[in-house]
N, CA, C and O atoms as CSV, one atom per row, in Angstrom:
chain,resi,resn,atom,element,x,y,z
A,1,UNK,N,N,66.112,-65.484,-2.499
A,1,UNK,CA,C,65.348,-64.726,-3.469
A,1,UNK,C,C,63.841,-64.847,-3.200
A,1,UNK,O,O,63.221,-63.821,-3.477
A,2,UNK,N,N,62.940,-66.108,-2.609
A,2,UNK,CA,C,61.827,-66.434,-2.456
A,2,UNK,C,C,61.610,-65.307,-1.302
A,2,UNK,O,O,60.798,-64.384,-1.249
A,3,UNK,N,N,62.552,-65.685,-0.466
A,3,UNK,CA,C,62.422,-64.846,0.891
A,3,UNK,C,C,62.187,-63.332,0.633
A,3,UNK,O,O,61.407,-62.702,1.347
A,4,UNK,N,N,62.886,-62.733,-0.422
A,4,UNK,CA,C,62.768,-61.332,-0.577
A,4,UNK,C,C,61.341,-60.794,-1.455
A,4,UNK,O,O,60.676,-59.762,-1.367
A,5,UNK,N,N,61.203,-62.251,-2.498
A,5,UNK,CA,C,60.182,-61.749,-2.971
A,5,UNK,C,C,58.177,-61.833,-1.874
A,5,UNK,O,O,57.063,-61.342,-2.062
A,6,UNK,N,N,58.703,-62.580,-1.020
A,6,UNK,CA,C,57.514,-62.925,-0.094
A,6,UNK,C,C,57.704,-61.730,0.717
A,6,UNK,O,O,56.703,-61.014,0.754
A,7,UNK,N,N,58.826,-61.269,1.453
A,7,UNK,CA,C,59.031,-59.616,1.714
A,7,UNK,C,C,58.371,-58.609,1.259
A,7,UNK,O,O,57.904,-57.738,1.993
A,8,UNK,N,N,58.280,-58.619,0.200
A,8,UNK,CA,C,57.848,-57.406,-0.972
A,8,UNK,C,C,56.109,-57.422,-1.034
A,8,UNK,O,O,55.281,-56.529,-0.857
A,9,UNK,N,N,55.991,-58.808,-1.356
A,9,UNK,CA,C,54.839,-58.856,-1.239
A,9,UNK,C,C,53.351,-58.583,-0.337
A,9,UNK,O,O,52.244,-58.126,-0.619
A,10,UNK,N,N,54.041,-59.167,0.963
A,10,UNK,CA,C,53.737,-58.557,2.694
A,10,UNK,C,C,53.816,-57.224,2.799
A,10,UNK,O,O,53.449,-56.933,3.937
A,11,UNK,N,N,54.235,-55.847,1.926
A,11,UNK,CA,C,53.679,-54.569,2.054
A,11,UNK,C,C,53.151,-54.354,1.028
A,11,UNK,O,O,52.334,-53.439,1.133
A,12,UNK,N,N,53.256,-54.934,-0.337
A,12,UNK,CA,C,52.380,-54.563,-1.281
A,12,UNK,C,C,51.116,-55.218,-1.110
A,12,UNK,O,O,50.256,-54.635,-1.769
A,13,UNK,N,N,50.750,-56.031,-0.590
A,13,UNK,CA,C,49.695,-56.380,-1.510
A,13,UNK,C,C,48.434,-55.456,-0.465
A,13,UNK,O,O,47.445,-55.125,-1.120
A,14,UNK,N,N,48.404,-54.992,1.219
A,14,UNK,CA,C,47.920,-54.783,1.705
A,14,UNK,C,C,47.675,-52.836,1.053
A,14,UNK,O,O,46.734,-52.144,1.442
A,15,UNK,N,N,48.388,-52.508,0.393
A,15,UNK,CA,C,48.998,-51.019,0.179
A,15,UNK,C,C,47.878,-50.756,-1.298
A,15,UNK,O,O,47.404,-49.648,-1.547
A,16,UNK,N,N,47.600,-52.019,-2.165
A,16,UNK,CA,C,46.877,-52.492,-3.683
A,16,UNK,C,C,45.822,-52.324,-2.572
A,16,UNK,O,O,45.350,-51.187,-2.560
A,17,UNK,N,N,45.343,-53.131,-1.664
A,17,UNK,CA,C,43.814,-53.717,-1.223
A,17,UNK,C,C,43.518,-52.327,-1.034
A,17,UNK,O,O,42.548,-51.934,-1.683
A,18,UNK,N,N,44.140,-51.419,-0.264
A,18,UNK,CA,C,43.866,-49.883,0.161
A,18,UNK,C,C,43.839,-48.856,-0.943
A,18,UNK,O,O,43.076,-47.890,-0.939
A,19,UNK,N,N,44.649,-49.101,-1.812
A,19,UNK,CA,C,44.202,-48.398,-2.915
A,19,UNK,C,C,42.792,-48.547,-3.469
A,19,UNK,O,O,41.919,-47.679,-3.492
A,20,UNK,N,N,42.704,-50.111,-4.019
A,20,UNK,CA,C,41.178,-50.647,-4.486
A,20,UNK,C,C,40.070,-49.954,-4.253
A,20,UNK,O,O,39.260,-49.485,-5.052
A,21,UNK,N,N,40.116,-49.913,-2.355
A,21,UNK,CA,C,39.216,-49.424,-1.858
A,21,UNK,C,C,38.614,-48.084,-1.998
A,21,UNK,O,O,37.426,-47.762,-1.995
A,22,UNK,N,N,40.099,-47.095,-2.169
A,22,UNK,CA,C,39.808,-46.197,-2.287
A,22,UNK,C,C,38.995,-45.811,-3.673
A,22,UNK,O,O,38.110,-44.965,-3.797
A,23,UNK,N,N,39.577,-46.711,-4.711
A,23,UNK,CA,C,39.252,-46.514,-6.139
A,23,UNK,C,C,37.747,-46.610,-6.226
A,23,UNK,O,O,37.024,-45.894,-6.919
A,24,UNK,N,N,37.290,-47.820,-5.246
A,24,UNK,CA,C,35.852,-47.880,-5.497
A,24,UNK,C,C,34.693,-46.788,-4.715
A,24,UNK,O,O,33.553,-46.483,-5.065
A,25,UNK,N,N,35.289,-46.475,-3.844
A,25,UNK,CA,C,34.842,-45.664,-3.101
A,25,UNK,C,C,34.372,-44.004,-4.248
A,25,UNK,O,O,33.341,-43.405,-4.555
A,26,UNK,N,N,35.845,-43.879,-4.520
A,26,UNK,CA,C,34.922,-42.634,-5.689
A,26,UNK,C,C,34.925,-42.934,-6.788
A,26,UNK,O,O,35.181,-42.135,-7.689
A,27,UNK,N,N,34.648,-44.132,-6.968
A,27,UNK,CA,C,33.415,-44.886,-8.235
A,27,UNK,C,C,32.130,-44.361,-7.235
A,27,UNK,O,O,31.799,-43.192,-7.433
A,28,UNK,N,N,31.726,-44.759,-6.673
A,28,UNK,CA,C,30.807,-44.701,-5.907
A,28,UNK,C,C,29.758,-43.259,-5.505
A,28,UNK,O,O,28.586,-42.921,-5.668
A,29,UNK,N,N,31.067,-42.684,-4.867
A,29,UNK,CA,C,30.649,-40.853,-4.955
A,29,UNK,C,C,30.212,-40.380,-6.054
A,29,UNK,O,O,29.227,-39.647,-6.134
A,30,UNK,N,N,30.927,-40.769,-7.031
A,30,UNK,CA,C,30.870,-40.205,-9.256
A,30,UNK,C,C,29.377,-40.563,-8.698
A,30,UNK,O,O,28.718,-39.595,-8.320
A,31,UNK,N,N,28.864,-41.671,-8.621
A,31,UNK,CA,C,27.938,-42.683,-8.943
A,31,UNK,C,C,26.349,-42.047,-8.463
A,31,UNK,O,O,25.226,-41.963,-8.961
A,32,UNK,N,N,27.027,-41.678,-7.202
A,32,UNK,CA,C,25.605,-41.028,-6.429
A,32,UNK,C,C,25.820,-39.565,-6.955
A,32,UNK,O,O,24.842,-38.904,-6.606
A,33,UNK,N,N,26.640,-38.863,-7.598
A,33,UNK,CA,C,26.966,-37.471,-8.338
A,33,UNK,C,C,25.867,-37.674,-9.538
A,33,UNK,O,O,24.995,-36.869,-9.865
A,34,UNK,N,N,26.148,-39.016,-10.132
A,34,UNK,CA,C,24.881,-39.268,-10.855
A,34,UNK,C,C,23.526,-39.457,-11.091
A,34,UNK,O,O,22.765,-39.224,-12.030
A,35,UNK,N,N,23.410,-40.066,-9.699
A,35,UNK,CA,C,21.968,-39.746,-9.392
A,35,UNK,C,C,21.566,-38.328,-9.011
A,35,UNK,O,O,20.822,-37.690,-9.756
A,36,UNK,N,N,21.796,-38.073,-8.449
A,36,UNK,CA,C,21.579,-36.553,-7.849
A,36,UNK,C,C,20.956,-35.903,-9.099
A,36,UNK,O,O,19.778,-35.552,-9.165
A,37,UNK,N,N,21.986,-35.762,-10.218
A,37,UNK,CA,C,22.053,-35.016,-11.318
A,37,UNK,C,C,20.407,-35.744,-11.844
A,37,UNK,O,O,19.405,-35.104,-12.163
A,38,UNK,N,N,20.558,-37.160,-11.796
A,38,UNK,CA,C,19.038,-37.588,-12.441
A,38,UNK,C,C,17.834,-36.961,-11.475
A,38,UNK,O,O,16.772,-36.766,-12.066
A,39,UNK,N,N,17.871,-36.634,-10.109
A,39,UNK,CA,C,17.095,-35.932,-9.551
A,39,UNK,C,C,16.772,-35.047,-10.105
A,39,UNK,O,O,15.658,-35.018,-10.628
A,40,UNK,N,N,17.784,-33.838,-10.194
A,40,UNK,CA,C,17.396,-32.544,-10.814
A,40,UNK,C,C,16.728,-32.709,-11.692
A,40,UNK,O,O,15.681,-32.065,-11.763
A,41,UNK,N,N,17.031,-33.509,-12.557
A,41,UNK,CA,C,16.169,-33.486,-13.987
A,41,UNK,C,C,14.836,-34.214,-13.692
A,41,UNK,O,O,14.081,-34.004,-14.641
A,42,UNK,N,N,14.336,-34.875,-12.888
A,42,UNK,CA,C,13.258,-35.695,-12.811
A,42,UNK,C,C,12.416,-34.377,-11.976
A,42,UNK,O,O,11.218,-34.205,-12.200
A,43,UNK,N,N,13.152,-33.509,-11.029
A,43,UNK,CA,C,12.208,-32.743,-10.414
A,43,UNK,C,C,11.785,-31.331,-11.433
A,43,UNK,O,O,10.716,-30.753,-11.236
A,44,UNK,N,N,12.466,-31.006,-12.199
A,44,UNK,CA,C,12.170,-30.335,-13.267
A,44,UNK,C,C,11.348,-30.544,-14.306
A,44,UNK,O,O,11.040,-29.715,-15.162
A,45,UNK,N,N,10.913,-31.923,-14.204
A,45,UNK,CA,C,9.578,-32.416,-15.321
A,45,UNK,C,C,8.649,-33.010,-14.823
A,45,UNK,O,O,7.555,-33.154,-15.369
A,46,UNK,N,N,9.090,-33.609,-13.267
A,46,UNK,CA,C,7.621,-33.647,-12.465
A,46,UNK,C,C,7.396,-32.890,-11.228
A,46,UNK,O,O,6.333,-33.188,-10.683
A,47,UNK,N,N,7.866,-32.289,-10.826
A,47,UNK,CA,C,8.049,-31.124,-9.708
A,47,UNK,C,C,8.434,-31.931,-8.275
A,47,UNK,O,O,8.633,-31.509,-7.136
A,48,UNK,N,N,8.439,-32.449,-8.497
A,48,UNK,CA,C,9.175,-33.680,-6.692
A,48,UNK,C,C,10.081,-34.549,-7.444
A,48,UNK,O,O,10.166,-34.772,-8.652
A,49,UNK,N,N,10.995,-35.158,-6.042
A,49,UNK,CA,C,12.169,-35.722,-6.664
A,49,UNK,C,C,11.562,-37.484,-6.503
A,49,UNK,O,O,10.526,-37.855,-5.950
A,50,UNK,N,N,12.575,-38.297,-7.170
A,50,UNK,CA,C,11.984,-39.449,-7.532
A,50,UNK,C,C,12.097,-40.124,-6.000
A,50,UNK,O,O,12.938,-39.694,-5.211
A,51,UNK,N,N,11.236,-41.154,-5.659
A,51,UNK,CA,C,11.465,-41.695,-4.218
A,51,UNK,C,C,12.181,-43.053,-4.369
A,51,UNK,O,O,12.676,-43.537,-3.351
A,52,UNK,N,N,12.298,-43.804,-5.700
A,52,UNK,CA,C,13.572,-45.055,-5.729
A,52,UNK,C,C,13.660,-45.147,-7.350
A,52,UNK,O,O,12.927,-44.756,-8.258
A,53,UNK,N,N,14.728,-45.749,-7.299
A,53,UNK,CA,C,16.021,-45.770,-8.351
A,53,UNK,C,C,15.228,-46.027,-9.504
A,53,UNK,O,O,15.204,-45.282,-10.483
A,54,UNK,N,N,14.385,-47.399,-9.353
A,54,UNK,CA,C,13.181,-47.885,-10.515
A,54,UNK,C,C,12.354,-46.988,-11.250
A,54,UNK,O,O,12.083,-47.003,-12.451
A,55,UNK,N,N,11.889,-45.979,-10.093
A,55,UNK,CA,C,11.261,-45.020,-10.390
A,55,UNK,C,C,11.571,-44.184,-11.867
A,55,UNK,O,O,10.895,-43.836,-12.836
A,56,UNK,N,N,12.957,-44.082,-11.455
A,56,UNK,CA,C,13.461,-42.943,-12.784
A,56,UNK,C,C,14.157,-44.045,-13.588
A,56,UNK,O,O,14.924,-43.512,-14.390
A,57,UNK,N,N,14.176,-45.221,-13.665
A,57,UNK,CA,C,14.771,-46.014,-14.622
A,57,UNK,C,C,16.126,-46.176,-14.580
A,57,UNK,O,O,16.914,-46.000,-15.510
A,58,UNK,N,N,16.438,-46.624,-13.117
A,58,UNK,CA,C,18.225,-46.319,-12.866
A,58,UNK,C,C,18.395,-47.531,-12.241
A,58,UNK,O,O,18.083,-47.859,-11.096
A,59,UNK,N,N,19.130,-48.409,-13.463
A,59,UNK,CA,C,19.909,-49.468,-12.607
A,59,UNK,C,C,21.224,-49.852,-13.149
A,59,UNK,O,O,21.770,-50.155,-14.210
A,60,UNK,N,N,21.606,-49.590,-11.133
A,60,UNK,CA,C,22.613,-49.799,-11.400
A,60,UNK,C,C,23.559,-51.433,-10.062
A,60,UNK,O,O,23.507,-51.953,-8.947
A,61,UNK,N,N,24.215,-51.453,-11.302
A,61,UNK,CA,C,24.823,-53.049,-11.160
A,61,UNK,C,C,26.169,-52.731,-10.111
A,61,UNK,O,O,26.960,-52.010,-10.718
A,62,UNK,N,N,26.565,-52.996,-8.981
A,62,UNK,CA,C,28.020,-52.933,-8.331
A,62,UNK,C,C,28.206,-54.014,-7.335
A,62,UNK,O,O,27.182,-54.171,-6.670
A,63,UNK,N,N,29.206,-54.838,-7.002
A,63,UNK,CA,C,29.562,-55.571,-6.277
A,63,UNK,C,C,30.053,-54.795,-5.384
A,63,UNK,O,O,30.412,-55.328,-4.334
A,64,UNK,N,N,30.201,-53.389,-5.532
A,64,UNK,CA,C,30.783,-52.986,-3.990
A,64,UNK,C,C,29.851,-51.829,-2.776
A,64,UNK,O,O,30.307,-51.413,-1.710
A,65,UNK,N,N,28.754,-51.590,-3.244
A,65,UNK,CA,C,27.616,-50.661,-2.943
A,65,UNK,C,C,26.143,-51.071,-3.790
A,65,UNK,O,O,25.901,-51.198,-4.990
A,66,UNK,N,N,25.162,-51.232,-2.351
A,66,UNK,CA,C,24.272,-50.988,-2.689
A,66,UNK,C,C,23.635,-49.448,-2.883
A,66,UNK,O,O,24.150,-48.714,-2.040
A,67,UNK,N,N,22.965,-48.943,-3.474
A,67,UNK,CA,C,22.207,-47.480,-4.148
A,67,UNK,C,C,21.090,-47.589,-3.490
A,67,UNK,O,O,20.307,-48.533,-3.590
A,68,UNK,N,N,20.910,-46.198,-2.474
A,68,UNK,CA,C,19.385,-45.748,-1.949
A,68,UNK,C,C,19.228,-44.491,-2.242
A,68,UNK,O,O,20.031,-43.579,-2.440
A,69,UNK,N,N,17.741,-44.578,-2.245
A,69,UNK,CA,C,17.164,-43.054,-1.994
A,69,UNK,C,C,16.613,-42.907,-1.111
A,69,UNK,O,O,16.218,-43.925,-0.543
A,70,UNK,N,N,16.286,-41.568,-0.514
A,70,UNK,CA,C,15.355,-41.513,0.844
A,70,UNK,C,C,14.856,-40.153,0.911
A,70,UNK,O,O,15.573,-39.199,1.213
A,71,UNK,N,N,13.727,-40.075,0.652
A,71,UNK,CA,C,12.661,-38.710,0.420
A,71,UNK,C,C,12.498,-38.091,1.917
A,71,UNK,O,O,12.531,-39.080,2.649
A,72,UNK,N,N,12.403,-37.400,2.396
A,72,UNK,CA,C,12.148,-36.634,3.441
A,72,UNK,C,C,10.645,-36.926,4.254
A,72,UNK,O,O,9.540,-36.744,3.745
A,73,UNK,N,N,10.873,-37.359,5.466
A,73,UNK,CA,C,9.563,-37.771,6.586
A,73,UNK,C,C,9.291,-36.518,6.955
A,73,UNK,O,O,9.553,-35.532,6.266
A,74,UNK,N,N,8.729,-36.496,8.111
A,74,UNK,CA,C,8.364,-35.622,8.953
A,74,UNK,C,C,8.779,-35.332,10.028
A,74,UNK,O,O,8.228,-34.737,10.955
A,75,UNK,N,N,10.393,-36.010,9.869
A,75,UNK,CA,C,11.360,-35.964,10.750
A,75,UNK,C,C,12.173,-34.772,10.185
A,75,UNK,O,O,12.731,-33.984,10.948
A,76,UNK,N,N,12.227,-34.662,8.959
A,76,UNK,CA,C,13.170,-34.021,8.130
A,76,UNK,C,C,12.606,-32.104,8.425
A,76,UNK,O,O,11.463,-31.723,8.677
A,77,UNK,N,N,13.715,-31.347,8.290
A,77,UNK,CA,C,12.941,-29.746,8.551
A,77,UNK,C,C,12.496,-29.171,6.811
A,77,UNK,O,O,11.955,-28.176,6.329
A,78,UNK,N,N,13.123,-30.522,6.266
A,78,UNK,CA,C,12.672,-29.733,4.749
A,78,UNK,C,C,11.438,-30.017,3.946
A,78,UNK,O,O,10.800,-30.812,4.636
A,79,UNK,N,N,10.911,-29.825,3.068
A,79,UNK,CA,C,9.630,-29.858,2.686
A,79,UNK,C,C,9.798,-31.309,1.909
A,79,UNK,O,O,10.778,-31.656,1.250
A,80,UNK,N,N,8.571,-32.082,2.158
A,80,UNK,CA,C,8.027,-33.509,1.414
A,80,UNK,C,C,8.438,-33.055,0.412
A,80,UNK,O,O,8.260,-31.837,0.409
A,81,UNK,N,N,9.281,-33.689,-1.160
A,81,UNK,CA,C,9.310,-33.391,-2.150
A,81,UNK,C,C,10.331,-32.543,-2.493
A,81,UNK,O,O,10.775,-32.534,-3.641
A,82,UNK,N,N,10.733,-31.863,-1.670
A,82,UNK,CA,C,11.811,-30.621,-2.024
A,82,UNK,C,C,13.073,-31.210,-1.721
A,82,UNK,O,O,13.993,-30.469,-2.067
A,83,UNK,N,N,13.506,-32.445,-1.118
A,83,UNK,CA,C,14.687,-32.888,-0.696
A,83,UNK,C,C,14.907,-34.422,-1.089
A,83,UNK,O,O,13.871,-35.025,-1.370
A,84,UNK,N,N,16.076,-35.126,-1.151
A,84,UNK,CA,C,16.492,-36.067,-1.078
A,84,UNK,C,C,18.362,-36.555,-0.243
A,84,UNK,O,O,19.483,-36.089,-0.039
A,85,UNK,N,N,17.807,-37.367,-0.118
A,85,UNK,CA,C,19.830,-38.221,0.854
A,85,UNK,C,C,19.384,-39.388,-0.286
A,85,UNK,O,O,18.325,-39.936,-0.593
A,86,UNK,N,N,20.584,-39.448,-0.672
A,86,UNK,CA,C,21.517,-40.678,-1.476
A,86,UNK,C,C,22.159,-41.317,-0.583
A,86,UNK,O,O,22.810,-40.606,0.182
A,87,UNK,N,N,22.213,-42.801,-0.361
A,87,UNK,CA,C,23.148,-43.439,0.490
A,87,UNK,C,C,23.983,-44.635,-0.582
A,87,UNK,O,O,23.269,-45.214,-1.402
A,88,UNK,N,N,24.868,-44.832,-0.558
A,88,UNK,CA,C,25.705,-45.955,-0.982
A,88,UNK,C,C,26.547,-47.003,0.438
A,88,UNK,O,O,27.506,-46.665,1.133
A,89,UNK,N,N,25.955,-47.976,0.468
A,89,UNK,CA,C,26.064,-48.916,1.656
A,89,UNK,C,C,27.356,-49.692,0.998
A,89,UNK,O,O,27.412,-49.943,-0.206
A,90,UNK,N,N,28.242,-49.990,1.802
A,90,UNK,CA,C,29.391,-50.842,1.154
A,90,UNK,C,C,28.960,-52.355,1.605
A,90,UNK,O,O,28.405,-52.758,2.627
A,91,UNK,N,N,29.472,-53.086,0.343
A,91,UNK,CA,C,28.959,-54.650,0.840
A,91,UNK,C,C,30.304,-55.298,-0.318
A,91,UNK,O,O,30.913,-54.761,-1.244
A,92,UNK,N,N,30.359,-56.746,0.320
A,92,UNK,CA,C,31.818,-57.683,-0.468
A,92,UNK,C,C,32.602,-57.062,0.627
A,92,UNK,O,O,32.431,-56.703,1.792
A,93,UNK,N,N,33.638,-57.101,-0.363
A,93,UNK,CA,C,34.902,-56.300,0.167
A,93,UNK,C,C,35.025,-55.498,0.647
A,93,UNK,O,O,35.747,-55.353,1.634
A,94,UNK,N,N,33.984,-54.229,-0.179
A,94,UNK,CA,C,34.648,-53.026,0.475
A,94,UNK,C,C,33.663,-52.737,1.683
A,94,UNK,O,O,33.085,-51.651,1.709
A,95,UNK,N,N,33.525,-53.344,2.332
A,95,UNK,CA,C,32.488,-53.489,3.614
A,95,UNK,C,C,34.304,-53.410,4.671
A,95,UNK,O,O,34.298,-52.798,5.739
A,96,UNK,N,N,35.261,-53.892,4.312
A,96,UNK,CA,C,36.407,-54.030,5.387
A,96,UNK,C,C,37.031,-52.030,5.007
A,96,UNK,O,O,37.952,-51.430,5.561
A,97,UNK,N,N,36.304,-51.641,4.162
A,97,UNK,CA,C,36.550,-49.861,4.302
A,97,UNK,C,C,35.654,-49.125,5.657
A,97,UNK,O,O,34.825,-48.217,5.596
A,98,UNK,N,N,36.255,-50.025,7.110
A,98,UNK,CA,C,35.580,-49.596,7.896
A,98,UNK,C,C,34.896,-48.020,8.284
A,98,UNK,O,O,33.753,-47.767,8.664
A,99,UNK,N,N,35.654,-47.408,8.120
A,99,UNK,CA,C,35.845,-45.554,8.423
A,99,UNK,C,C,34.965,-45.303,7.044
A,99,UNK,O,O,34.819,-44.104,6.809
A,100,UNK,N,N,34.514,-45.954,6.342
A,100,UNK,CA,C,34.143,-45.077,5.710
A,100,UNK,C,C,32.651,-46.383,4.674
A,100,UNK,O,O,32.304,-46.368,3.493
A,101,UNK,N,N,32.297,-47.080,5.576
A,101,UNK,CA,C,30.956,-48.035,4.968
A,101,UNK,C,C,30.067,-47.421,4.249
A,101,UNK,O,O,29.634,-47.982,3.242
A,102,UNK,N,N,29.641,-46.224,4.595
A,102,UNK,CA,C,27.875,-45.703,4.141
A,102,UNK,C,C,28.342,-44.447,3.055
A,102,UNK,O,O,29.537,-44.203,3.224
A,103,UNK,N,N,27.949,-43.902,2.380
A,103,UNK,CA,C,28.614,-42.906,2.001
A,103,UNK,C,C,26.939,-41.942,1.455
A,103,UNK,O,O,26.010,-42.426,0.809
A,104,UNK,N,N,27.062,-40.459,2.017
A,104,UNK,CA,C,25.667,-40.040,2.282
A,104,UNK,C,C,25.800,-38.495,0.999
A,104,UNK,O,O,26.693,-37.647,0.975
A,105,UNK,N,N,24.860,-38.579,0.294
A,105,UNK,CA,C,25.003,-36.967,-0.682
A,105,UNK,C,C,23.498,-36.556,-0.133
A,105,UNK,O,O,22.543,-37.328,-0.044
A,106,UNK,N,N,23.516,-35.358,0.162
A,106,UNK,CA,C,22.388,-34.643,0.577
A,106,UNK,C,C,22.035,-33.895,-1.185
A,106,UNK,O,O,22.712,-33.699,-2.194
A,107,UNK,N,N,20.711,-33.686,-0.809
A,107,UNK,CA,C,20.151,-32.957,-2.259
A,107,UNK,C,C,20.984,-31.397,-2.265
A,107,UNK,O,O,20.903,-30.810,-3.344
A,108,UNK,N,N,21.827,-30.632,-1.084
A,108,UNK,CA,C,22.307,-29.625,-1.277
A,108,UNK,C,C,24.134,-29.733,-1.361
A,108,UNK,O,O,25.010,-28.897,-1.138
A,109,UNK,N,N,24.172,-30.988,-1.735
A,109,UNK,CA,C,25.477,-31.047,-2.185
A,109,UNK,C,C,26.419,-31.847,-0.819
A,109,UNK,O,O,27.540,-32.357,-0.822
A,110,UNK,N,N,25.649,-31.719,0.005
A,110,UNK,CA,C,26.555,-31.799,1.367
A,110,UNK,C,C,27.006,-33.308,1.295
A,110,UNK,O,O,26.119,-34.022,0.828
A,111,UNK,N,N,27.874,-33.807,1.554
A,111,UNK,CA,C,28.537,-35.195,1.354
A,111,UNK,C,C,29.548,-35.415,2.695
A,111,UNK,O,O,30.563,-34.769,2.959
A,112,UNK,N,N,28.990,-36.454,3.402
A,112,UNK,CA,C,30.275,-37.334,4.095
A,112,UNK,C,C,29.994,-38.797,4.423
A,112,UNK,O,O,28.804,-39.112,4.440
A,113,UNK,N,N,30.791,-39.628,4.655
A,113,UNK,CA,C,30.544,-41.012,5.276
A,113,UNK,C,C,29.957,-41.355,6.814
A,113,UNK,O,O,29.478,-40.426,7.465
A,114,UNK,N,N,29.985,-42.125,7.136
A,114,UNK,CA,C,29.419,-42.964,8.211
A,114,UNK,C,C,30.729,-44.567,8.132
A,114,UNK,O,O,30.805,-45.312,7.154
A,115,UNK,N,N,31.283,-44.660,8.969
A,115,UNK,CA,C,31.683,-45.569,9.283
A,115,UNK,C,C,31.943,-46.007,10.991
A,115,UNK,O,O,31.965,-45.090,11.812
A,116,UNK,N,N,32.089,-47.116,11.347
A,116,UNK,CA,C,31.756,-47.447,12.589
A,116,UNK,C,C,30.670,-46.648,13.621
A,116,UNK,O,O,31.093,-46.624,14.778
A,117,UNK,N,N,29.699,-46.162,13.481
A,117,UNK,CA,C,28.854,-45.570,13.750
A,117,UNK,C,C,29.168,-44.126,14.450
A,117,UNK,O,O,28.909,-43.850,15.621
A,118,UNK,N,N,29.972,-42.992,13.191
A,118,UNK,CA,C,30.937,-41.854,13.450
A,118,UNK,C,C,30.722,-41.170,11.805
A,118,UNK,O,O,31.153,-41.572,10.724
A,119,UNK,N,N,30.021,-40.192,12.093
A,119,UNK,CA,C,30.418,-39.291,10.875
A,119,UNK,C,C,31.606,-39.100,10.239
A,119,UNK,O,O,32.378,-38.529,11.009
A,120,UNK,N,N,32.063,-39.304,9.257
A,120,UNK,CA,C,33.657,-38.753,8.468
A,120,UNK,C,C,33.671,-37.774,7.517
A,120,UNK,O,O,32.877,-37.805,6.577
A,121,UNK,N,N,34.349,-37.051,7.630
A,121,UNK,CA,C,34.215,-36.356,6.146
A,121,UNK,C,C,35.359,-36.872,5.589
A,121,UNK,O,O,35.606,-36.297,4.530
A,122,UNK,N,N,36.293,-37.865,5.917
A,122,UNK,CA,C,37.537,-37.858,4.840
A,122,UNK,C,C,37.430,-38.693,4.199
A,122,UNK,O,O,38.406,-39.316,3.781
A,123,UNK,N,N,35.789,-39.088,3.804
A,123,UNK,CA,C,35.659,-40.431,2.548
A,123,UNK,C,C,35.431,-40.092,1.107
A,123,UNK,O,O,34.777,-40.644,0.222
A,124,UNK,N,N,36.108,-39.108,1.140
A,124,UNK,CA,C,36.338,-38.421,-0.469
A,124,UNK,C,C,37.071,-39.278,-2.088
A,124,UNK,O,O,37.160,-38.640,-3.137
């Protein structure tokens, strides 16, 4: 009976860790869906978007992602002020969500990951 239940356990528990991951992962997406949304509204009452989280009064607490912003250089083809990338960096645990570590929202909606140094789009 030990034997069967240590069986059971050896595909579940790895099948839970992969779920988790996934769960936090679009915690995460929601999360930067949220900022974004605080963009819009911050560029609508000061006409440029905010350049960090403090800025607009956004903190937020996660053990599984750190929260960036990143305003547009002069690398970027879009105008100073008119754009922003959201990044959510995975750290703890979900840092072993290799395929899918960084997770990127462009100010035009556009969304995919970065994992092992490879664009993904299937980090939905």
């Amino acid at each position: 009976m030990v034997c069967l239940v240590g069986i059971l356990l050896a595909f579940a528990v790895p099948s839970w860790q992969q779920h988790q991951m996934v769960v936090q992962r679009r915690q995460a997406w929601l999360q930067l869906g949220e900022i974004a949304l605080q963009q819009e509204l911050w560029k609508m009452q000061h006409g440029t978007y905010f350049s960090n989280l403090l800025q607009a009064n956004i903190v937020i607490y996660s053990n599984h992602y750190d929260y960036q912003v990143e305003l547009p250089s002069a690398t970027w083809t879009e105008s100073i002020g008119q754009a922003f990338l959201l990044r959510a960096k995975a750290k703890g645990g979900q840092k072993q969500d290799l395929h899918c570590a960084t997770l990127v929202l462009r100010y035009d909606g556009a969304r995919h990951g970065v994992g092992e140094g490879q664009v993904v789009n299937e980090c939905q």
